[in-house]
VOVODO-831021 format. One record per residue: residue in three letters; x, y, z of N, C-alpha, C in turn. Coordinates in steps of 0.1 Angstrom, whole numbers, padded with zeros to 4 digits, always signed. Last residue first. Layout:
BEGIN
ALAXYZXYZXYZ ...
***
This chain:
BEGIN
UNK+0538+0440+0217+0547+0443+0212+0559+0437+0205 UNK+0515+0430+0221+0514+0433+0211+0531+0439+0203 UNK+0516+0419+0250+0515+0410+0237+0516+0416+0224 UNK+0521+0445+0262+0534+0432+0261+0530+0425+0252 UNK+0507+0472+0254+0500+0463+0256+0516+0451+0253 UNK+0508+0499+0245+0515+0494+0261+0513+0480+0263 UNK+0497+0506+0222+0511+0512+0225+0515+0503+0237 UNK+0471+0494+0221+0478+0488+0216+0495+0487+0216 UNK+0459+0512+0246+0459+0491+0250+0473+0488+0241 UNK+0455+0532+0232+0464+0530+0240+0471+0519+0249 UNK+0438+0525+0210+0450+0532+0210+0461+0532+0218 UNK+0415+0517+0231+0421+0508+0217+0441+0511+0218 UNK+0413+0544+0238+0413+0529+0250+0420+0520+0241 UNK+0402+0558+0216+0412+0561+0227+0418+0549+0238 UNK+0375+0540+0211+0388+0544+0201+0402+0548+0207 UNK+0363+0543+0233+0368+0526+0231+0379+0527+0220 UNK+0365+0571+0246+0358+0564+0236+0361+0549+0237 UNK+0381+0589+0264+0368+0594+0262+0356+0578+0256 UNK+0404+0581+0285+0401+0577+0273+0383+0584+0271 UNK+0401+0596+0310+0415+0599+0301+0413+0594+0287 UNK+0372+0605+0320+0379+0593+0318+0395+0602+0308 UNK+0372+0626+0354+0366+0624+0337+0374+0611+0332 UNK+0366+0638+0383+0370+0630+0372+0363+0633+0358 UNK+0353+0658+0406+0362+0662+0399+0372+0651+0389 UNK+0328+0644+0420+0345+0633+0417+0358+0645+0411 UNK+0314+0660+0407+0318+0657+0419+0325+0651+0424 UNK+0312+0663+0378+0309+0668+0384+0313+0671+0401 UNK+0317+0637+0373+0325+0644+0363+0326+0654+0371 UNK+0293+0618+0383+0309+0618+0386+0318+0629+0381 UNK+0276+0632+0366+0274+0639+0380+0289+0631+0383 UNK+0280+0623+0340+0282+0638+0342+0283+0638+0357 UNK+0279+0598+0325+0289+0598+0340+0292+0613+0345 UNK+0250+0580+0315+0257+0593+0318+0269+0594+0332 UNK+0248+0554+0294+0244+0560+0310+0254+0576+0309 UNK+0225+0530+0274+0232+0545+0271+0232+0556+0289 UNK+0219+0507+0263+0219+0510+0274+0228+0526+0273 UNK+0209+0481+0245+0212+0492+0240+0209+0501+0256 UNK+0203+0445+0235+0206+0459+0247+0213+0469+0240 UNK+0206+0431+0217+0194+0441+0216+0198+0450+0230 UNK+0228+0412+0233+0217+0413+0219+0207+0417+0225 UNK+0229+0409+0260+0241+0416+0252+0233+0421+0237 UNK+0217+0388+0274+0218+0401+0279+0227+0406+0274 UNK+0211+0369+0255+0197+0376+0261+0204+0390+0271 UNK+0239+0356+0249+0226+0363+0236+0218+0371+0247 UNK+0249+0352+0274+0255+0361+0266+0242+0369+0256 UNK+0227+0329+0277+0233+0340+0286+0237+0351+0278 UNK+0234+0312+0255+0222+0320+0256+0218+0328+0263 UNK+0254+0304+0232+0257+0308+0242+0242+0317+0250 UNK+0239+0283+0214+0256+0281+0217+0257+0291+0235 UNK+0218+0297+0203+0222+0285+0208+0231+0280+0218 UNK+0222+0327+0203+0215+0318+0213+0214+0306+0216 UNK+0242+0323+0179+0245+0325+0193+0236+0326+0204 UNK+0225+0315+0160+0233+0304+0167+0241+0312+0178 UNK+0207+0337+0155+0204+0320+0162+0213+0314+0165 UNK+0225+0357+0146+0221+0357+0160+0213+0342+0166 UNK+0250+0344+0131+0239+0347+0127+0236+0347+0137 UNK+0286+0353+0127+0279+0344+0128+0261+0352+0128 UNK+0314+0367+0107+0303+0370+0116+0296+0358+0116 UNK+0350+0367+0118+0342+0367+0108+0327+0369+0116 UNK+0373+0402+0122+0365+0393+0124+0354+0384+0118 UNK+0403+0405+0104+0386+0409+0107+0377+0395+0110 UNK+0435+0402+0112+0422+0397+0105+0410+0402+0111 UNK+0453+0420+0131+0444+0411+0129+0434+0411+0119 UNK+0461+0447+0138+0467+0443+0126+0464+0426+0122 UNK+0453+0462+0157+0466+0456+0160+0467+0447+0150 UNK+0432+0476+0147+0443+0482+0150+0458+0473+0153 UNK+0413+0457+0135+0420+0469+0129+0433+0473+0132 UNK+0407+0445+0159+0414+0440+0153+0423+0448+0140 UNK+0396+0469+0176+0409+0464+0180+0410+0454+0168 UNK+0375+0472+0151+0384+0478+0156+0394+0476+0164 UNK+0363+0445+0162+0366+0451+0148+0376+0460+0150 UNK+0353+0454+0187+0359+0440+0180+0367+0446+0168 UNK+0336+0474+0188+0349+0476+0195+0355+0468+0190 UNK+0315+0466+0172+0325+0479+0168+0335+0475+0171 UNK+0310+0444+0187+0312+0444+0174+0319+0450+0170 UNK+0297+0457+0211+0307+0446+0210+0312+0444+0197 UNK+0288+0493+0208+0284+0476+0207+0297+0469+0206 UNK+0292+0518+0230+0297+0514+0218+0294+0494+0220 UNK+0293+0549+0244+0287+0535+0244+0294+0527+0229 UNK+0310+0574+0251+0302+0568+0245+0301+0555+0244 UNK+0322+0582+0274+0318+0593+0271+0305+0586+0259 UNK+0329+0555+0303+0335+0565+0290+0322+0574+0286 UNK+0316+0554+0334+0314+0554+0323+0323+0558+0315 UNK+0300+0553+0364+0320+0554+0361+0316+0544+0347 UNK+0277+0565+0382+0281+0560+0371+0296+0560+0369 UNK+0277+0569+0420+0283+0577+0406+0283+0565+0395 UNK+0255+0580+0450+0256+0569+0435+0267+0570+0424 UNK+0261+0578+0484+0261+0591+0469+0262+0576+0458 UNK+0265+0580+0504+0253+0576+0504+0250+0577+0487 UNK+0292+0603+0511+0284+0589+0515+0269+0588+0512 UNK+0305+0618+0482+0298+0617+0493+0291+0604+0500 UNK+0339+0621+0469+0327+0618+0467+0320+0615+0480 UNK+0368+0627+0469+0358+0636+0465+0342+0628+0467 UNK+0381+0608+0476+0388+0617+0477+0378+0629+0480 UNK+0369+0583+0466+0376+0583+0481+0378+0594+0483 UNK+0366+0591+0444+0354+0587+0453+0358+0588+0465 UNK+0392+0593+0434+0385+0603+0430+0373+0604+0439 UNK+0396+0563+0431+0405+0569+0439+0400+0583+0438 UNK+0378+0555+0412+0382+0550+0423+0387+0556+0436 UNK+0390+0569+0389+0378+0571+0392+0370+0568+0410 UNK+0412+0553+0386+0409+0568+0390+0400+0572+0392 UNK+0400+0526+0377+0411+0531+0390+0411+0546+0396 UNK+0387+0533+0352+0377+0529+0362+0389+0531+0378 UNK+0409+0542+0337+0398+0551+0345+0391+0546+0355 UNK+0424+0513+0337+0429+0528+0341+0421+0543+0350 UNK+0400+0502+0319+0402+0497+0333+0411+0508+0344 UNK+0378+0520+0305+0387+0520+0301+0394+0515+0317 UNK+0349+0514+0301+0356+0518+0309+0369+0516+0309 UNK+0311+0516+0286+0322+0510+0288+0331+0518+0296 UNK+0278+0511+0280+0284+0515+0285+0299+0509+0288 UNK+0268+0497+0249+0264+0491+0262+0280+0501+0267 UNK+0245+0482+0219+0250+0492+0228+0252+0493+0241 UNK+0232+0473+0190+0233+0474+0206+0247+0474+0213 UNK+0237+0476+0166+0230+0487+0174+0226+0483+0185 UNK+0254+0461+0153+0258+0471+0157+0255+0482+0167 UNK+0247+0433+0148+0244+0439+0161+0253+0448+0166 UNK+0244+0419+0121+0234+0435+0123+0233+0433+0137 UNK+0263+0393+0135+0256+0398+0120+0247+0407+0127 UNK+0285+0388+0159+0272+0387+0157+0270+0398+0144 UNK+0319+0381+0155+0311+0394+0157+0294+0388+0152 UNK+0339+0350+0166+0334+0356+0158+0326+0369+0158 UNK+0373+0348+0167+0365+0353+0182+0351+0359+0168 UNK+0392+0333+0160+0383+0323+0167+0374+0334+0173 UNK+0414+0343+0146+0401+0343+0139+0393+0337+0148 UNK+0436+0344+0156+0437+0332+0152+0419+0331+0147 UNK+0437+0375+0166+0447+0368+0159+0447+0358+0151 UNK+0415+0375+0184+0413+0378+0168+0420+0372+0161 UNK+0423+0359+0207+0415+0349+0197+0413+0358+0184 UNK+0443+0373+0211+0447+0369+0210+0437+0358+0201 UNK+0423+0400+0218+0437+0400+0207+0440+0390+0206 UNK+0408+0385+0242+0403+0393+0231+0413+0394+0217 UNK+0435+0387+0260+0431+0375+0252+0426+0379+0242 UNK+0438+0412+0260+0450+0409+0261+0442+0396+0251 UNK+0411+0423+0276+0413+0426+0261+0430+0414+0259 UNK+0411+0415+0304+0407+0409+0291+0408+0410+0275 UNK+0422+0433+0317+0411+0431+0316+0408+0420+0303 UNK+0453+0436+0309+0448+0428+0319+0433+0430+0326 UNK+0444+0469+0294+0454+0458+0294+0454+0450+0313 UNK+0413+0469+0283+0424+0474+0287+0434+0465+0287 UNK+0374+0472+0298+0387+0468+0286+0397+0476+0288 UNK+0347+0466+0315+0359+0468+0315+0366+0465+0301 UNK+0314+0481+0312+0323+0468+0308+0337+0473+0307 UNK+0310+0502+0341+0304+0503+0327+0318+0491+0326 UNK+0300+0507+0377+0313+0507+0362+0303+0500+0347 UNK+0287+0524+0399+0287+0518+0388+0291+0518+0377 UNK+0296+0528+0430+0300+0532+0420+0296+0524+0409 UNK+0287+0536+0459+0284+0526+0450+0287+0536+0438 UNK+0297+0549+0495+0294+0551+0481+0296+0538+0469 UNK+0291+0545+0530+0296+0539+0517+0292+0547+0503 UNK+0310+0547+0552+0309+0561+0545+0308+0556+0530 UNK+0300+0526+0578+0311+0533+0567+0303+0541+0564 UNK+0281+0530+0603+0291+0520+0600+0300+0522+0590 UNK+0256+0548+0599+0269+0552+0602+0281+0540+0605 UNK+0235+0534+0585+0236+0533+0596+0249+0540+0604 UNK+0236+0542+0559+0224+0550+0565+0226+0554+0579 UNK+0260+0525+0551+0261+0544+0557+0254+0548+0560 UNK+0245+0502+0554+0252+0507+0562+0258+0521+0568 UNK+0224+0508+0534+0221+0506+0550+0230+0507+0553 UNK+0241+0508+0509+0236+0519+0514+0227+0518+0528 UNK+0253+0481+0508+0261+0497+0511+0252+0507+0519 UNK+0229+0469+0504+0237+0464+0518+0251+0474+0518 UNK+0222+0479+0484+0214+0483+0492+0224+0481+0507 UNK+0242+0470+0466+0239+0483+0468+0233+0486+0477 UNK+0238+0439+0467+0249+0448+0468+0249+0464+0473 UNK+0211+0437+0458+0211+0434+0471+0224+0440+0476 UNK+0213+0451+0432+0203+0458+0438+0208+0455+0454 UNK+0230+0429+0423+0236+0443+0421+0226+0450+0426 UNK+0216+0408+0423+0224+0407+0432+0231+0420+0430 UNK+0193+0415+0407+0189+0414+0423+0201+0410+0427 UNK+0205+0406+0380+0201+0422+0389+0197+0425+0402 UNK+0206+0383+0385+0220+0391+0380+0216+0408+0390 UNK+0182+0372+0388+0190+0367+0396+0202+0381+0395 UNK+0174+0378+0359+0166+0386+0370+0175+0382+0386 UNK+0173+0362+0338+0189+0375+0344+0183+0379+0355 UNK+0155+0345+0337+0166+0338+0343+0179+0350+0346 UNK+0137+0358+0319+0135+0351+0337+0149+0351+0343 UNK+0147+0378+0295+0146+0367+0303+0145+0367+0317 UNK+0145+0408+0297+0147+0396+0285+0142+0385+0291 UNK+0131+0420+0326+0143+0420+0322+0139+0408+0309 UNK+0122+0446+0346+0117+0436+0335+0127+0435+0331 UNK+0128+0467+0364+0118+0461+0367+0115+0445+0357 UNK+0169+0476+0373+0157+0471+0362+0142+0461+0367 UNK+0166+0504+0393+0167+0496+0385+0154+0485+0381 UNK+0158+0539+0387+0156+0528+0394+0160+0515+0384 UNK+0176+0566+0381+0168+0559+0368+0170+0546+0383 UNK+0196+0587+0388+0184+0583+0396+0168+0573+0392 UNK+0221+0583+0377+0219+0576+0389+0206+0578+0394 UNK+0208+0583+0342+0216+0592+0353+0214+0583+0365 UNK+0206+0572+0308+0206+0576+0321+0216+0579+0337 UNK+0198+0592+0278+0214+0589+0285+0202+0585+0301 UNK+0171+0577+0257+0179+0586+0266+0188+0582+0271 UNK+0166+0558+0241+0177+0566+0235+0180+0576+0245 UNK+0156+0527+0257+0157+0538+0249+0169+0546+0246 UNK+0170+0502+0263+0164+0512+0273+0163+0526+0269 UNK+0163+0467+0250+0164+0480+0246+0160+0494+0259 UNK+0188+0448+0272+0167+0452+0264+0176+0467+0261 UNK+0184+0452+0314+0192+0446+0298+0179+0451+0286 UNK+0196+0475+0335+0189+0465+0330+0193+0460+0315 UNK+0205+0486+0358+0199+0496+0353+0188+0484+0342 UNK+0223+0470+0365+0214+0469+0372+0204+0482+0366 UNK+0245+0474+0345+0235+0466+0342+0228+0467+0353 UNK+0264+0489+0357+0262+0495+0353+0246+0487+0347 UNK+0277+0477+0390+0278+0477+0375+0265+0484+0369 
***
């Protein structure tokens, strides 16, 4: 996953698979999260060191789609229970339309090198909010209402310390490059669109 890179503001550059993971994290307590996406990786990458597989590590950006969770997502807009945090537009966090992340998949097996890192990202990042909003837009739900960032630290404090204020911006060029992939959905707008045409609950 795409968070071993880290939580927090990680500036405005795009990064690439050779950005080390995260040294400092929001809180004490995500630092568990990341050392088990570091200990994952590494226990790939000894083994292809060792010629036991041919491993490559792919890191996905947050899943959405049909039977990823968006399915429910639509289902608490529907009934207004899914509230959007107040001014957290501007954090930001790599995504994946579940379809791509498959091809992408099967692209690594096909095309990709042992020992090799690929981001498996859409084209633009986009905060929880937007994307909220917008699938509610689109499948004709109520807008979401908003709550104040204190009481989602309260309530949920996990969530608050690695979602608020992260702004994580990755690059999927070298998959794009060597995978011979790209996502079929570029945006969370394209992903939306097409969750809403295929999607059984919505029809």
């Amino acid at each position: 996953m795409v968070f071993v890179y880290g939580y927090g503001d990680l500036g405005p550059d795009w990064l690439n698979e050779e950005r080390d993971a995260a040294k400092r994290v929001p809180k004490r307590w995500l630092r568990p999260s990341i050392d088990a996406l570091v200990d994952m990786e590494k226990q790939v990458m000894d083994a292809n060191r060792k010629g036991n597989i041919e491993g490559i590590v792919l890191r996905f950006g947050g899943f959405y789609g049909p039977r990823a969770g968006t399915e429910i997502t639509a289902q608490l807009l529907r009934r207004r229970w899914l509230p959007v945090v107040k001014d957290s537009d501007d954090s930001v966090v790599p995504l994946i339309y579940i379809e791509d992340a498959a091809t992408a998949t099967v692209a690594a097996l096909r095309h990709g090198r042992g020992g090799e890192v690929y981001n498996v990202v859409d084209d633009e990042p986009a905060s929880f909010a937007e994307v909220v909003r917008h699938l509610a837009a689109t499948i004709g739900a109520p807008q979401p209402r908003t709550v104040p960032s204190w009481f989602v630290r309260l309530v949920a404090p996990y969530a608050a310390a690695s979602w608020l204020g992260t702004r994580v911006r990755v690059s999927n060029a070298k998959a794009k490059q060597e995978l011979q992939w790209k996502p079929r959905f570029p945006n969370y707008r394209a992903g939306i669109a097409e969750f809403s045409r295929t999607d059984k609950f919505l029809k």
